[in-house]
C-alpha positions in Angstrom: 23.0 -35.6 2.3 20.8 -37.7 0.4 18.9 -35.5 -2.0 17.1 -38.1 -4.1 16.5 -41.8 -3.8 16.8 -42.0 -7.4 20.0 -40.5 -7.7 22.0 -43.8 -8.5 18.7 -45.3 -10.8 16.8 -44.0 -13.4 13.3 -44.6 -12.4 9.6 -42.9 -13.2 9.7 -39.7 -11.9 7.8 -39.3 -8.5 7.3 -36.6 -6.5 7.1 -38.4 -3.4 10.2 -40.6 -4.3 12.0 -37.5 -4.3 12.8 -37.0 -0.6 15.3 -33.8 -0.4 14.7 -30.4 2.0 15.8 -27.3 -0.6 15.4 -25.4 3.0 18.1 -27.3 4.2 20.8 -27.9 1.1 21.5 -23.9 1.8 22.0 -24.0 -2.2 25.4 -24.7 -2.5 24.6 -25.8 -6.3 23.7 -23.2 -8.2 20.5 -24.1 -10.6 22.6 -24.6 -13.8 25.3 -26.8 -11.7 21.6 -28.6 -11.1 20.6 -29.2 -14.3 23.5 -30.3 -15.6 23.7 -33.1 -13.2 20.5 -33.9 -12.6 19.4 -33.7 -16.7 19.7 -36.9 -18.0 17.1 -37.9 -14.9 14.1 -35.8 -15.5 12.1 -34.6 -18.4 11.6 -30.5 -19.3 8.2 -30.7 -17.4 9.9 -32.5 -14.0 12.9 -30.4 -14.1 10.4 -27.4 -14.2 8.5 -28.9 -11.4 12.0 -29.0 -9.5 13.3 -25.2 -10.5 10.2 -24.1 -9.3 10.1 -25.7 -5.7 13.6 -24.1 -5.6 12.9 -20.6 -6.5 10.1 -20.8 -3.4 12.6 -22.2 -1.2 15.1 -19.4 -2.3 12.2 -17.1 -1.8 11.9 -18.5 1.9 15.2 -18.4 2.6 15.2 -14.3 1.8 12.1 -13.5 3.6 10.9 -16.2 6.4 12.2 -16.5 9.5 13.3 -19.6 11.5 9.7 -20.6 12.6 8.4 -20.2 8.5 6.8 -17.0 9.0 7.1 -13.6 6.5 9.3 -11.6 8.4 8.1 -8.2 7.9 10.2 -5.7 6.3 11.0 -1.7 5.9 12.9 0.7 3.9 14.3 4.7 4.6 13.8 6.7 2.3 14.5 10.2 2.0 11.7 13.0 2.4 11.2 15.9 -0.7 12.6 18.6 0.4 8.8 20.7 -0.3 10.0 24.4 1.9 13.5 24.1 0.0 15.5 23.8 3.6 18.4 22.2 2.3 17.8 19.6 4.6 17.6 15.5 4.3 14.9 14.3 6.1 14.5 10.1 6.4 11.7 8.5 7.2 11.1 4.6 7.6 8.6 3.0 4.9 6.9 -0.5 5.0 8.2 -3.1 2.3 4.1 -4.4 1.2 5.0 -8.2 0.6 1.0 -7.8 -1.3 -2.2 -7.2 -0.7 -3.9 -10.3 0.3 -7.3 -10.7 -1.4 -10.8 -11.4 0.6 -10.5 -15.0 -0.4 -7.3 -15.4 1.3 -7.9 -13.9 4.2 -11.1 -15.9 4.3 -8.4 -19.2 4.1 -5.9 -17.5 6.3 -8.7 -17.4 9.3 -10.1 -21.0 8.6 -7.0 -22.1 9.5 -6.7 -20.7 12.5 -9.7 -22.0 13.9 -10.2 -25.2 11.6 -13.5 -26.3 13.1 -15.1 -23.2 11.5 -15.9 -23.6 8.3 -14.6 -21.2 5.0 -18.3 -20.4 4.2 -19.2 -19.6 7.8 -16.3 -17.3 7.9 -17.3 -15.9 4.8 -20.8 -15.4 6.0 -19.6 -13.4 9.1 -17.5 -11.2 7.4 -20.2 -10.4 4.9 -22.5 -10.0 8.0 -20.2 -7.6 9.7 -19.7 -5.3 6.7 -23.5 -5.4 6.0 -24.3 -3.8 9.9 -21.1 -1.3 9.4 -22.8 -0.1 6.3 -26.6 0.1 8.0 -25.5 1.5 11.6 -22.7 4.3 9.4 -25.7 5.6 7.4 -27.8 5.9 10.9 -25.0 8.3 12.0 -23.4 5.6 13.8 -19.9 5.3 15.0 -19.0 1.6 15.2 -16.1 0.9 18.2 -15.3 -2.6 17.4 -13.6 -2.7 20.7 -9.5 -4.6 20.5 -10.0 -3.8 17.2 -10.8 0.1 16.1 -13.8 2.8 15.3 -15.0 3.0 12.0 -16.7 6.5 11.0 -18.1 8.8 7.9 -16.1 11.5 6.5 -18.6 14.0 4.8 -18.1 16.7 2.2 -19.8 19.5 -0.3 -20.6 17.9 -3.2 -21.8 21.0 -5.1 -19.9 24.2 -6.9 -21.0 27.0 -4.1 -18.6 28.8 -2.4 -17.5 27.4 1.2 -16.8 30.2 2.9 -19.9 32.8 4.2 -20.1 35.2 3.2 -22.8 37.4 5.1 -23.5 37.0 8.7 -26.7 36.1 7.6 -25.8 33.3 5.5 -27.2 29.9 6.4 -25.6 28.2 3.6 -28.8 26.5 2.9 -29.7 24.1 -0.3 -26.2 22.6 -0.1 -25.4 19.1 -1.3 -23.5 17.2 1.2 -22.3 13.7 0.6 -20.5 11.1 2.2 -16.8 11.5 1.4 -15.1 8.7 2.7 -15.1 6.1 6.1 -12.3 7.0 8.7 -10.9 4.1 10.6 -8.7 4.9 14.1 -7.6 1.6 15.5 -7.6 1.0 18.9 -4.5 1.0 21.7 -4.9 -2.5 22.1 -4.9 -3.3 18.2 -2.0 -1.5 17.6 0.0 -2.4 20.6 -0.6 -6.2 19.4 0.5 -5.8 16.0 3.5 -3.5 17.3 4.4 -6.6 19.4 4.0 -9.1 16.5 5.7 -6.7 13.6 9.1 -5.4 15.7 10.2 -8.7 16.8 10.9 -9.8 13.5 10.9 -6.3 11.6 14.5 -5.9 9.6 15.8 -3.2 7.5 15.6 -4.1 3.5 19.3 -2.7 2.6 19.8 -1.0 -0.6 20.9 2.8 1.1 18.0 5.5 1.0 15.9 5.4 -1.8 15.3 9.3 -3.1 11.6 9.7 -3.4 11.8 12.4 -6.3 14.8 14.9 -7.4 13.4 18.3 -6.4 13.7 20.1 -10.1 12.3 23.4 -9.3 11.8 26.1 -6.5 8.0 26.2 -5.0 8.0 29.6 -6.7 9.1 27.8 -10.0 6.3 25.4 -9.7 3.8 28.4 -9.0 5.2 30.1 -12.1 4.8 26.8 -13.9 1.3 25.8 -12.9 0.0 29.4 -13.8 1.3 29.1 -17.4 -1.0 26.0 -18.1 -3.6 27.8 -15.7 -3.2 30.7 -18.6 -3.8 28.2 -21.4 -6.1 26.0 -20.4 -8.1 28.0 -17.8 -7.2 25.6 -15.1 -4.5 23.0 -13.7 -6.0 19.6 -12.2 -3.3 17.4 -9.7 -2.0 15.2 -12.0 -0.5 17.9 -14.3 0.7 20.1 -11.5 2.4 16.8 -9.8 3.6 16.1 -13.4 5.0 19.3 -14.4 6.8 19.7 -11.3 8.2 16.6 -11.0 6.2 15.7 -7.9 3.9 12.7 -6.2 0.7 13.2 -6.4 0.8 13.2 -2.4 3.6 15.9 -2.4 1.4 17.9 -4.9 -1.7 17.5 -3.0 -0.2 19.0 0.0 1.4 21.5 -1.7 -1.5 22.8 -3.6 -3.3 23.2 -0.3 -0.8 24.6 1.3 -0.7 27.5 -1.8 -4.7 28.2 -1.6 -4.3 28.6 2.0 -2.6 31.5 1.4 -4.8 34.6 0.5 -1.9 36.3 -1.2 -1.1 33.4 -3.7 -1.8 33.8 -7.1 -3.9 30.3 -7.5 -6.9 29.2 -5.8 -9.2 25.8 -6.1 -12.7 25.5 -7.4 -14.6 22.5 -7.1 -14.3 19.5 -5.1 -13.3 15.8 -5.2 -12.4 14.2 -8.2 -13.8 17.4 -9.9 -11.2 19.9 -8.3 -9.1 22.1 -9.9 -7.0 24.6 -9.5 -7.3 28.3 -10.9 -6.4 32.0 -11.4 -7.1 33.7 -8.1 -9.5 36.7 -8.4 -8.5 39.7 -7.4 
């Protein structure tokens, strides 16, 4: 296979000139067996040039499939074992490739209808997020039908309690806020990107990754959280996940599972980013 036509000459260096498919050698030189026969030909800024055209070819060769798409890709891994069961729970986990930025996407959709323009595209997309935001602050739900619902999530925003207390409690002068914007996709959305994603989806093998070595009993952690409760009047979720050795998910849920629970020694206060976690009253 003819890599380069300048293989048997020394010539100015030229891209064009240098007419080989890395997709196609199937790397059976390593990169130093490269270098060392191709140094005397090219410069530290060429060979550079070269190393890096291979490194995306090696890159395409792990993760594209036959027809130069990005295959996508999952993992197992192994659920915490929160209730103590003794049991190994696995659950299958999407391998993120990234997160593409606006800009991209913006590029992605230009070139799938190339007779639309990047800054008409642009424009729409800024259109559509502009009438989501007026018609969600009307009290709107938005079906963008073959695509999904978008909605508003609302929550307390002050300290008052949440539960009534009197029958004849109306809970007035409360501070209510938007909390976040729910999105449920539609059948037909994720039907189509079911169809796309499993007839290419593979298994990224490396065995089952371990989320997090369960350290302590959930009565350990209790007994744990209440001693920095006892110090510092209060536990936020980032030292309860990182005193007992948990996600901040795994932490999450298990802190609401604990104030649930009227006979449990800690309850919440608070809300938000401004929620924490203390002594309950008796």
């Amino acid at each position: 296979m003819e890599f380069l036509s300048i293989y048997e000459e020394k010539v100015p260096f030229s891209v064009i000139e240098c007419r080989f498919n890395v997709a196609e050698w199937n790397f059976h030189l390593g990169i130093n067996t490269f270098i060392s026969r191709f140094e005397n030909y090219y410069d530290e800024e060429q060979s550079s040039l070269l190393l890096t055209v291979m490194a995306i070819s090696i890159w395409s060769d792990n993760n594209l499939n036959k027809k130069g798409i990005v295959m996508a890709k999952y993992k197992l891994q192994e659920l915490t074992d929160m209730r103590d069961e003794g049991k190994r729970r696995v659950y299958p986990k999407m391998v993120t490739n990234r997160t593409l930025s606006r800009k991209e996407f913006v590029k992605m959709m230009q070139n799938y209808h190339r007779g639309i323009s990047e800054s008409t595209t642009e424009a729409v997309l800024t259109d559509v997020v502009d009438m989501l935001t007026d018609m969600l602050s009307m009290g709107y739900n938005v079906n963008l039908e073959g695509f999904g619902t978008f909605s508003l999530s609302l929550a307390f925003e002050d300290e008052k309690p949440r539960e009534i207390l009197n029958p004849d409690d109306k809970m007035t002068y409360r501070k209510v806020g938007v909390k976040d914007i729910n999105f449920k996709a539609s059948p037909e959305f994720i039907k189509d990107v079911k169809r796309e994603t499993d007839r290419d989806l593979e298994r990224d093998m490396g065995g089952v990754k371990v989320i997090r070595k369960q350290l302590y009993s959930k009565e350990e952690r209790i007994a744990r959280a209440l001693e920095v409760i006892e110090a510092n009047g209060f536990i936020t979720l980032s030292d309860y996940a990182y005193i007992n050795n948990l996600s901040r998910t795994a932490a999450s849920l298990e802190l609401k599972e604990i104030t649930a629970d009227r006979t449990s020694p800690i309850d919440s206060m608070g809300s938000g980013s401004h929620k924490v976690w203390v002594k309950r009253k008796e």
